[in-house]
C-alpha positions as CSV (number, residue, x, y, z in Angstrom):
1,X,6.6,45.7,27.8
2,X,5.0,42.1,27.1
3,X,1.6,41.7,28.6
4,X,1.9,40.0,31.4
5,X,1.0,35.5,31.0
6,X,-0.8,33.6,33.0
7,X,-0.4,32.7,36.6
8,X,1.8,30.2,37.1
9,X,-0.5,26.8,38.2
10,X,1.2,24.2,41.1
11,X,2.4,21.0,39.2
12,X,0.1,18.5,39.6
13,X,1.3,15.0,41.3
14,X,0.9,11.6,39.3
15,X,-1.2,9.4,41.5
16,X,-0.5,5.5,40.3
17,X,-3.5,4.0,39.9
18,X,-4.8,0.8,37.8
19,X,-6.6,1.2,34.2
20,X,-9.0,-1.0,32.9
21,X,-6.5,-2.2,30.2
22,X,-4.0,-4.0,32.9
23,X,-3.4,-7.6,32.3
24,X,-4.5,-10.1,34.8
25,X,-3.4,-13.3,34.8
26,X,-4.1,-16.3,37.1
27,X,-2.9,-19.6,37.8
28,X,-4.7,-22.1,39.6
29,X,-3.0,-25.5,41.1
30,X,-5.8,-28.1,42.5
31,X,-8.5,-26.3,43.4
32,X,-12.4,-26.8,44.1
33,X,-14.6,-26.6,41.1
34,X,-16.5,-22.7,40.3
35,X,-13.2,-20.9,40.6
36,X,-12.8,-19.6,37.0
37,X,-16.5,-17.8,37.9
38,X,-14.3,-15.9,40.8
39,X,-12.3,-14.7,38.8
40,X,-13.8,-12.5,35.9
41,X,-11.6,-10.4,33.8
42,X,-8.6,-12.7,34.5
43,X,-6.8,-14.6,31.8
44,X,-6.6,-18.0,33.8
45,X,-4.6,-21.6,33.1
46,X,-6.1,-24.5,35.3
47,X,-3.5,-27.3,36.3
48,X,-6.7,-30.0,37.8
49,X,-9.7,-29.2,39.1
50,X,-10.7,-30.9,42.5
51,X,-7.5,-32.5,42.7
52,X,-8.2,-35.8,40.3
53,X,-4.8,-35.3,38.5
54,X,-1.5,-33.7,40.4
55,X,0.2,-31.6,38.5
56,X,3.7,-32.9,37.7
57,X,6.9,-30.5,38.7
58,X,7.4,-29.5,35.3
59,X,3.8,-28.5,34.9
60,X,4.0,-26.5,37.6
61,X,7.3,-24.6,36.4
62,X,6.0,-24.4,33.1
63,X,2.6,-22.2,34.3
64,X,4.4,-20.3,37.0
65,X,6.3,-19.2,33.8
66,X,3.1,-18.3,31.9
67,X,1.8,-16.5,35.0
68,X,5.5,-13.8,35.2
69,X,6.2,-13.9,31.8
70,X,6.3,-10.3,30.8
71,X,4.8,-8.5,34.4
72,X,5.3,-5.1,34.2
73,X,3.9,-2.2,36.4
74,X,-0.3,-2.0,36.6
75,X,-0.2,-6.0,36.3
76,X,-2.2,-8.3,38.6
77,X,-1.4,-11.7,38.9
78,X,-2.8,-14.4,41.3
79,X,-2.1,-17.7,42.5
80,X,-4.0,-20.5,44.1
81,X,-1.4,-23.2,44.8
82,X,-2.1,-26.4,47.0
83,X,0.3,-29.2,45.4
84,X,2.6,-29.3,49.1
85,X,6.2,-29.0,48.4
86,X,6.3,-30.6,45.1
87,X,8.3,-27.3,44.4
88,X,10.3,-25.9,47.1
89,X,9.8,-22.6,48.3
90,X,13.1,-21.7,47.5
91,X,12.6,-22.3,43.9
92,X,9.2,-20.6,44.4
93,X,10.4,-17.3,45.2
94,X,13.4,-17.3,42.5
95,X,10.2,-18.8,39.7
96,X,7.5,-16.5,40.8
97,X,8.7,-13.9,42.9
98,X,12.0,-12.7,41.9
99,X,11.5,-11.7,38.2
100,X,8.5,-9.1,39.5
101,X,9.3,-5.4,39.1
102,X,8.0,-2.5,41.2
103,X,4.4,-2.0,40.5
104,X,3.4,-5.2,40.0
105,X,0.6,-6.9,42.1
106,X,0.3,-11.0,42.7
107,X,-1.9,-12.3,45.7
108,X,-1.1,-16.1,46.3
109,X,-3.3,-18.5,48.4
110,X,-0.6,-21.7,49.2
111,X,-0.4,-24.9,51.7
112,X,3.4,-23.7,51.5
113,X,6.1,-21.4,52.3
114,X,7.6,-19.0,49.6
115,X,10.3,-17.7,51.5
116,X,8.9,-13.7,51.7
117,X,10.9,-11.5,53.8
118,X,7.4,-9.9,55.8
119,X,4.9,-12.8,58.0
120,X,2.6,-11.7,60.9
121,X,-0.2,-13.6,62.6
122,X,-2.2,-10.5,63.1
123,X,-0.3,-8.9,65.5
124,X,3.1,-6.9,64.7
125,X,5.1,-7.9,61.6
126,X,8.2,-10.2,62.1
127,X,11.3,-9.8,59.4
128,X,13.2,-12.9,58.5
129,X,17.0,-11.7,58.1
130,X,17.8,-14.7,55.9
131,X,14.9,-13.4,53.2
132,X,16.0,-11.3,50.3
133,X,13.7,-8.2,49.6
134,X,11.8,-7.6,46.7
135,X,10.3,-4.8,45.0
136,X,7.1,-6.3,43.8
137,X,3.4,-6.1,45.7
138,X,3.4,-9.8,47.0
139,X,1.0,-10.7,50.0
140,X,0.5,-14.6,50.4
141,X,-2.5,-16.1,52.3
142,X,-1.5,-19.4,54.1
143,X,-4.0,-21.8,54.0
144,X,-4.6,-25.5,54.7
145,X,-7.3,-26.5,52.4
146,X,-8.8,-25.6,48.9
147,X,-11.8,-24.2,50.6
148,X,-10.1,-20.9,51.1
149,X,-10.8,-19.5,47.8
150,X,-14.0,-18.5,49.4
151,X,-12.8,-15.6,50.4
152,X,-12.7,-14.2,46.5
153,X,-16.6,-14.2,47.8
154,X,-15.6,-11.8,50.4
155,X,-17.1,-7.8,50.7
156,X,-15.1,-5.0,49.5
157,X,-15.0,-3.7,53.2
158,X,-12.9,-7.1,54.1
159,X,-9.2,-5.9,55.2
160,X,-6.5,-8.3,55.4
161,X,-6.9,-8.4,58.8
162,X,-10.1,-10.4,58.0
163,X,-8.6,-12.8,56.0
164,X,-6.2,-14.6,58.7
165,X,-8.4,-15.8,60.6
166,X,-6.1,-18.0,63.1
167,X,-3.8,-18.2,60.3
168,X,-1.1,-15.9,58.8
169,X,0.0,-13.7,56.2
170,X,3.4,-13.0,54.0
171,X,4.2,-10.0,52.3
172,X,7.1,-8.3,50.7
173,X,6.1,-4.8,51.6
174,X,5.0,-4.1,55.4
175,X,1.6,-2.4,55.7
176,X,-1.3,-1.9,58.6
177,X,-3.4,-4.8,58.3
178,X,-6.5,-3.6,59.5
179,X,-6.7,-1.4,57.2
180,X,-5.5,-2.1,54.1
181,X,-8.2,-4.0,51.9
182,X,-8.1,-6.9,50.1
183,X,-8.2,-6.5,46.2
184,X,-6.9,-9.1,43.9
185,X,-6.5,-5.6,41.3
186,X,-6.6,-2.8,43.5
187,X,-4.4,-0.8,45.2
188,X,-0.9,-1.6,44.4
189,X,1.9,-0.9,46.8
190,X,5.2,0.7,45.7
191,X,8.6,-1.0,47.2
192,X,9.1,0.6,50.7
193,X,12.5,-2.1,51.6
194,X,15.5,-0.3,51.8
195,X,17.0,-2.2,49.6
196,X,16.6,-5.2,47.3
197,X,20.0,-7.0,47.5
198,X,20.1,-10.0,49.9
199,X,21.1,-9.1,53.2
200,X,24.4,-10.5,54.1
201,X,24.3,-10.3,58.0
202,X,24.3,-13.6,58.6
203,X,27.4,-14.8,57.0
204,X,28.7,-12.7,60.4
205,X,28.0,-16.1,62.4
206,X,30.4,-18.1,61.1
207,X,33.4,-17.0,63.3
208,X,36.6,-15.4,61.8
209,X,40.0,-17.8,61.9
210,X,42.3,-15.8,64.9
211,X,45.7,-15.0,63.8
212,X,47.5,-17.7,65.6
213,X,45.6,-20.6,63.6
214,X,46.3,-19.8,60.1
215,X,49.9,-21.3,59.1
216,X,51.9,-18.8,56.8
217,X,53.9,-21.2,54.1
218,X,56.6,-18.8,54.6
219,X,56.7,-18.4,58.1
220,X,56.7,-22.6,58.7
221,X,59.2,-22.7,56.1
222,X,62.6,-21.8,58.4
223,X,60.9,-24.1,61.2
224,X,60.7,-27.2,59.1
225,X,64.7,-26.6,57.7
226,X,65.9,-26.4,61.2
227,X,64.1,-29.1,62.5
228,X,65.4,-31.0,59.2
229,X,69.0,-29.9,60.1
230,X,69.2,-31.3,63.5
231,X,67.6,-34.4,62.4
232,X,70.5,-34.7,60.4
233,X,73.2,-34.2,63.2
234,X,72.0,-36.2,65.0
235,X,71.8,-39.2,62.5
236,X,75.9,-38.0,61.6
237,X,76.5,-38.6,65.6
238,X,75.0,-42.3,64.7
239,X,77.0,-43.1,61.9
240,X,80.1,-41.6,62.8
241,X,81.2,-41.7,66.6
């Protein structure tokens, strides 16, 4: 008889968690001068600084496409956007957010919408059934003025809670507020949406045609010969009496 092995051990669980070797990327639209000192470690493309130049459309595009290009899982990428709708938030979300996978990480500060499917003021969060999912880590801060960056100056202990301040916050993944903290690099959420696809509830509004107005070629077809034979009697009772 074999002697016997070792004990059998319990498998051990992967945790995700973020290495030092991620890439982190950042885009910054008009912004206040001293942000590039914020953000150490980051890999960083400046479109203005205090707002002296705006940014044309194109440039915009063009370093929203830098900032995805090549996201995968462990990535953190930010963005500090005040250029107003010069881009809509449609065309936002299909630029910046759509191409993100699961696992990836980008915190935006914006004067605009960009069309995320999560927004609370604080309180409970609100779903917008129009808003497609998406399986990336995306939290937006809405803000008014450039000044907001301050809060890259914020403690570790600061929660997102914190951070809205009378204002409010998007998200594409739900989660508690008050005590998840803020981290441009840290602690990624995984995709907890039921499903990705864009809901298609709301093409249920536009009302379904009822059986009686929809004409059938083939059903008005016998309606229109008889109506065409009597026309013709009648004209043959003119003509010949």
């Amino acid at each position: 008889r074999p002697p016997p092995g070792p004990p059998p051990q319990a498998a051990k669980t992967a945790t995700p968690r973020l290495i030092d070797t991620q890439r982190r990327r950042a885009l910054i639209v008009n912004c206040t001068e001293g942000v590039r000192e914020k953000l150490r470690g980051f890999e960083t493309r400046t479109l203005t600084v205090g707002g002296r130049i705006e940014p044309t459309r194109r440039a915009i595009l063009d370093g929203i496409n830098w900032l995805v290009a090549g996201a995968s899982p462990g990535d953190a990428l930010f963005l500090h956007y005040f250029a107003g709708n010069v881009v809509s938030p449609h065309e936002l979300r299909r630029r910046l957010v759509d191409p993100l996978r699961e696992g990836v990480k980008l915190t935006a500060i914006m004067d605009c919408s960009l069309e995320l499917p999560w927004t609370s003021d604080g309180a409970e969060w609100r779903r917008d059934p129009s808003v497609a999912f998406a399986p990336a880590d995306v939290v937006l801060l809405h803000a008014s003025e450039p000044s907001r960056i301050a809060l890259l100056d914020r403690p570790p202990s600061t929660t997102y809670l914190d951070l809205i301040d009378g204002s409010r916050v998007s998200s594409s993944q739900k989660f508690p507020l008050d005590r998840r903290l803020f981290s441009l690099v840290q602690g990624i959420l995984p995709n907890s949406n039921p499903t990705i696809a864009r809901p298609v509830a709301h093409q249920a509004d536009s009302p379904r045609p009822s059986a009686s107005s929809i004409s059938s070629p083939s059903s008005s077809r016998p309606v229109a010969l008889v109506a065409a034979g009597l026309g013709g009697l009648i004209i043959g009772d003119m003509l010949c009496p």
